[in-house]
DRENKE-479009 format. One record per residue (C-alpha): residue number from 1; x, y, z. Coordinates in nm, 3 decimals. Layout:
<nodes>
+-----+---------+---------+---------+
|  nr |      c1 |      c2 |      c3 |
+-----+---------+---------+---------+
| NUM |       X |       Y |       Z |
...
+-----+---------+---------+---------+
</nodes>
This chain:
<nodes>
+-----+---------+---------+---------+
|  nr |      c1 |      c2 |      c3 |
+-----+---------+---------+---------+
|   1 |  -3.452 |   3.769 |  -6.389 |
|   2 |  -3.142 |   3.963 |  -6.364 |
|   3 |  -2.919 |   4.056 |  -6.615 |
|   4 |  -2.582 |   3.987 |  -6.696 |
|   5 |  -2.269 |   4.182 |  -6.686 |
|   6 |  -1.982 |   4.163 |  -6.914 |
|   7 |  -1.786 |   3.992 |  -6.655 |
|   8 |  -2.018 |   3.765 |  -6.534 |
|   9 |  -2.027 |   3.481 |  -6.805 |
|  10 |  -1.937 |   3.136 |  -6.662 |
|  11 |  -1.576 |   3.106 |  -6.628 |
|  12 |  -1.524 |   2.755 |  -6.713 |
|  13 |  -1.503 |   2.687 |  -7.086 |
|  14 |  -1.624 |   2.397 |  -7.300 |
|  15 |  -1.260 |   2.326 |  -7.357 |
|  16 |  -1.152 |   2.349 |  -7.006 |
|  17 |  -1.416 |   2.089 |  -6.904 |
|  18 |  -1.340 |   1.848 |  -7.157 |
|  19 |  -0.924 |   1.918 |  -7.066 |
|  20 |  -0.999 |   1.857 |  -6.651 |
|  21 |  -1.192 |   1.488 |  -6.762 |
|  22 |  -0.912 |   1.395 |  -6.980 |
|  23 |  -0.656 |   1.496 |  -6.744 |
|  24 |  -0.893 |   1.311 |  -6.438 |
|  25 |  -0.825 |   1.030 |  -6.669 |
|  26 |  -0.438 |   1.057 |  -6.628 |
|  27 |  -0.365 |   1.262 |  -6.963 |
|  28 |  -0.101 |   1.432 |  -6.933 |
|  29 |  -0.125 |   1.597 |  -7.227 |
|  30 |  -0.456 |   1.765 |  -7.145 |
|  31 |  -0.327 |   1.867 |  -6.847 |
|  32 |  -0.021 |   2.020 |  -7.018 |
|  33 |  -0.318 |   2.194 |  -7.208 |
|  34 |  -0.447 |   2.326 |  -6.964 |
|  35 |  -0.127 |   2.483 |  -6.822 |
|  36 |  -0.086 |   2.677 |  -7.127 |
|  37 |  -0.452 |   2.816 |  -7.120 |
|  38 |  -0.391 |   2.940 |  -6.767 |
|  39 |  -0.005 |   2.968 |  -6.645 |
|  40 |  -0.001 |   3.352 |  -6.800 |
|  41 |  -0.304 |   3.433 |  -6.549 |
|  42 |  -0.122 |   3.224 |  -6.323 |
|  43 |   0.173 |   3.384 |  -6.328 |
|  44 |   0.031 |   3.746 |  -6.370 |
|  45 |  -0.182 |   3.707 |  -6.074 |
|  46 |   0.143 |   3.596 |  -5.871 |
|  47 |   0.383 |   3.857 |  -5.950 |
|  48 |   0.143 |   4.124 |  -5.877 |
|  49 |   0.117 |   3.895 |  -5.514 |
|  50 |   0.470 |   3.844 |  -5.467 |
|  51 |   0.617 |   4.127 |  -5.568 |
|  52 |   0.924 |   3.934 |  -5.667 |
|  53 |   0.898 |   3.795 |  -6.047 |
|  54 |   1.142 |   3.464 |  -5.976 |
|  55 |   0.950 |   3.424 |  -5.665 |
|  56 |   0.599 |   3.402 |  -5.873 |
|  57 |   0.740 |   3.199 |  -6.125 |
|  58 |   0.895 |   2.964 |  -5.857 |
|  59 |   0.522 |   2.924 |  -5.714 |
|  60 |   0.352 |   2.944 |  -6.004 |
|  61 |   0.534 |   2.587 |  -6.058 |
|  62 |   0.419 |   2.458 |  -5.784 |
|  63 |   0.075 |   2.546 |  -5.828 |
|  64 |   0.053 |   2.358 |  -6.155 |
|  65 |   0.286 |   2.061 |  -5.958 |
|  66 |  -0.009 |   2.035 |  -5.682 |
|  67 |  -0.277 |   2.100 |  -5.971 |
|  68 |  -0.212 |   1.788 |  -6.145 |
|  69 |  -0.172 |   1.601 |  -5.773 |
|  70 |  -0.532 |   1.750 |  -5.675 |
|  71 |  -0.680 |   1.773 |  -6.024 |
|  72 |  -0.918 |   1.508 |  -5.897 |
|  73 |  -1.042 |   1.731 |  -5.661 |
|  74 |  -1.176 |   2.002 |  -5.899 |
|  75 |  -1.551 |   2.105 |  -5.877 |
|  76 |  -1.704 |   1.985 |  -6.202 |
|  77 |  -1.834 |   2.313 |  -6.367 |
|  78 |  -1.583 |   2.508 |  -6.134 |
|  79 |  -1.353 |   2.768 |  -6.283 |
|  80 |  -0.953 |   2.642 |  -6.322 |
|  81 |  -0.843 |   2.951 |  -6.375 |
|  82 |  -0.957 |   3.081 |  -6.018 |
|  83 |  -0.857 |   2.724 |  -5.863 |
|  84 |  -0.544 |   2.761 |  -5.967 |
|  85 |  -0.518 |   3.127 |  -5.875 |
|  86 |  -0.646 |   2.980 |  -5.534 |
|  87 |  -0.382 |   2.712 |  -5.492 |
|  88 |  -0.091 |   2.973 |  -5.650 |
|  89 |  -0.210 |   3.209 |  -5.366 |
|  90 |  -0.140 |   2.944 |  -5.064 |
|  91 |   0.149 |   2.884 |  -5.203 |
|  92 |   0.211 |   3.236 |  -5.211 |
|  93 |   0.100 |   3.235 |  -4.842 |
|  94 |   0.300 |   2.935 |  -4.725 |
|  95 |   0.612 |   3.098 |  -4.858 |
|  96 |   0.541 |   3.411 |  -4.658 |
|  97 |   0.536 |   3.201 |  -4.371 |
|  98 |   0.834 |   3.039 |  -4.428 |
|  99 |   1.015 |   3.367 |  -4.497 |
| 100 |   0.911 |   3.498 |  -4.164 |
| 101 |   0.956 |   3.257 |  -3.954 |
| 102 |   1.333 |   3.219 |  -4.146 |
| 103 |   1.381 |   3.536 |  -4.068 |
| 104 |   1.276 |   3.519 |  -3.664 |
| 105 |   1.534 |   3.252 |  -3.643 |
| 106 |   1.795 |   3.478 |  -3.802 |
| 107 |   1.701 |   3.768 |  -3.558 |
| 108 |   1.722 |   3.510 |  -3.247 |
| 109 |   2.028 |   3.386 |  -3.380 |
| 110 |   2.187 |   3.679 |  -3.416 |
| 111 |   2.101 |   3.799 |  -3.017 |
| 112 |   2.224 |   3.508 |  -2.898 |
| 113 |   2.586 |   3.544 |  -3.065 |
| 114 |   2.808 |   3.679 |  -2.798 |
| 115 |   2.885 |   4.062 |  -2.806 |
| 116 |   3.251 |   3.986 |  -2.920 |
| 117 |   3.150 |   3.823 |  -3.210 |
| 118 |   3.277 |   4.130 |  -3.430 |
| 119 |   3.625 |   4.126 |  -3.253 |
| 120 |   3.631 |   3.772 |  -3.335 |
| 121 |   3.540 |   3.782 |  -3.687 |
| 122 |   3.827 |   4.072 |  -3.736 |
| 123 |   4.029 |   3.787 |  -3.570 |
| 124 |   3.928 |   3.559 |  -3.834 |
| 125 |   3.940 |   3.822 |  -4.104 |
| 126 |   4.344 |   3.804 |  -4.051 |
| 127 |   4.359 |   3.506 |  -4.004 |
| 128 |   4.225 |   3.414 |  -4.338 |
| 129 |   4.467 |   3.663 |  -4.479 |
| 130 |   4.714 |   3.528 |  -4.311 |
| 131 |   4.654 |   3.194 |  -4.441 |
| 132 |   4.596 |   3.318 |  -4.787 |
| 133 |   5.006 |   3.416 |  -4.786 |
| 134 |   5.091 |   3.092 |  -4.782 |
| 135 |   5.171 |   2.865 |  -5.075 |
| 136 |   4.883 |   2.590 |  -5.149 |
| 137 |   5.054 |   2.260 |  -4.994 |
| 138 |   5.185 |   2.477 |  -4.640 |
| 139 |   4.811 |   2.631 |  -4.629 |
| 140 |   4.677 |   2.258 |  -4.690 |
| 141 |   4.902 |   2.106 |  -4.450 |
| 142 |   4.840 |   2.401 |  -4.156 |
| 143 |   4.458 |   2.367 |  -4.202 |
| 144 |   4.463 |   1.985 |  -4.175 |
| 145 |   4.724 |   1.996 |  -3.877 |
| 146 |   4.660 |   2.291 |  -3.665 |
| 147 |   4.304 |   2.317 |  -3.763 |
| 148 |   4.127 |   2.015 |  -3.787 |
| 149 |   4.322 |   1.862 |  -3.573 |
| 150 |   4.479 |   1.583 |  -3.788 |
| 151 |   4.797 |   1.418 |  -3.765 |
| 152 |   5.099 |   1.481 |  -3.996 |
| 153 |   5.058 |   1.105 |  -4.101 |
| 154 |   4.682 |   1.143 |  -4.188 |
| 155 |   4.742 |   1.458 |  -4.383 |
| 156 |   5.034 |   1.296 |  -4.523 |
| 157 |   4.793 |   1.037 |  -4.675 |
| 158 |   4.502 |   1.302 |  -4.755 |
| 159 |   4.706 |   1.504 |  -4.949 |
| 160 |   4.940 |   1.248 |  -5.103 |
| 161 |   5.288 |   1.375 |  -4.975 |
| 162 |   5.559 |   1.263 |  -4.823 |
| 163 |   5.559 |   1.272 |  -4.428 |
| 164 |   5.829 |   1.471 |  -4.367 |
| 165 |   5.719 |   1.707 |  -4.660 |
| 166 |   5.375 |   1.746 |  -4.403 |
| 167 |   5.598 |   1.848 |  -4.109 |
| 168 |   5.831 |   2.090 |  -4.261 |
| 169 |   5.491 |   2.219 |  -4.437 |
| 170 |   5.313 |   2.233 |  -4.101 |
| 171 |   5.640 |   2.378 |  -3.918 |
| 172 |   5.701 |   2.695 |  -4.190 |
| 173 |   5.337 |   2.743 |  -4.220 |
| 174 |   5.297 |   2.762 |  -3.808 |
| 175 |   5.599 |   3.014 |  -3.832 |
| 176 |   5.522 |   3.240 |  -4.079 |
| 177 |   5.143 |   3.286 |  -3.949 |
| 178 |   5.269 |   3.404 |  -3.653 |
| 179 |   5.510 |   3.621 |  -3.779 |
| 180 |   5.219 |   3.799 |  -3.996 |
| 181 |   5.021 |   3.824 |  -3.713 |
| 182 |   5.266 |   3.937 |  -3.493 |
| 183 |   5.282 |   3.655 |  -3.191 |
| 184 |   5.627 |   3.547 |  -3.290 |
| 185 |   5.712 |   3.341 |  -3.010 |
+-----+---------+---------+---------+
</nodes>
């Protein structure tokens, strides 16, 4: 016969068994109950995981979302507490994951990007600035026109003016963005 350590008491409480049959009964209130015994552990047991408090809260949500999905599942006599440490933890995992490979894809992405892709963004840089001179309707009309490539009658009817109001627009806008950036023609 051994004996018992402090910390070796059975885990699962009276309570908590009687809370997991109610809740494998569809009570939603037990299982509500049983958040509030446990999310603080939960939680805890994240953060120090994660590293990142929003993060651990963010999962810790999820862990009680796939808790009450899998709640049938549940060992009778088993500990919630350390299930639902086990299902916040491959969450935690599964997030890892996902932040890696997000972050290979980023790295690929950004080798692939041609090497002028600074010059070009400088390019764009002014040319946002540029556009940002103009008065609202001109800059509406230029980016509808010369942009995406509509016609002065179809911005004319996406912006509710005038057609002629869309080509003098489209006109002064053209010639004062090249006269800020310099290609006056």
């Amino acid at each position: 016969m051994s004996a018992r350590r402090p910390g070796d008491e059975p885990v699962s409480t009276s309570p908590d068994v009687a809370l997991v049959e109610q809740a494998r009964a569809g009570s939603t209130a037990a299982f509500a109950r049983l958040v509030e015994r446990h999310q603080q552990a939960v939680r805890a047991f994240l953060r120090r995981a994660c590293g990142d408090w929003a993060l651990a809260d963010d999962l810790a949500q999820e862990t009680f979302l796939a808790a009450w999905s899998r709640i049938g599942r549940l060992e009778a006599g088993a500990s919630v507490r350390a299930w639902l440490c086990g299902i916040g933890y491959n969450k935690h995992l599964t997030a890892i994951r996902s932040r890696t490979r997000a972050r290979t894809r980023e790295a690929a992405w950004e080798e692939e990007r041609p090497s002028q892709a600074s010059a070009m963004s400088d390019e764009r840089m002014t040319l946002e600035t540029a556009l940002k001179s103009l008065p609202d309707d001109q800059r509406a009309c230029v980016a509808l026109c010369l942009a995406a490539d509509f016609s002065h009658a179809e911005a004319a009817e996406a912006l509710g003016l005038p057609l002629g109001t869309v080509k003098s627009h489209v006109t002064r806008g053209r010639a004062r963005l090249l006269e800020v950036l310099g290609e006056s023609r």
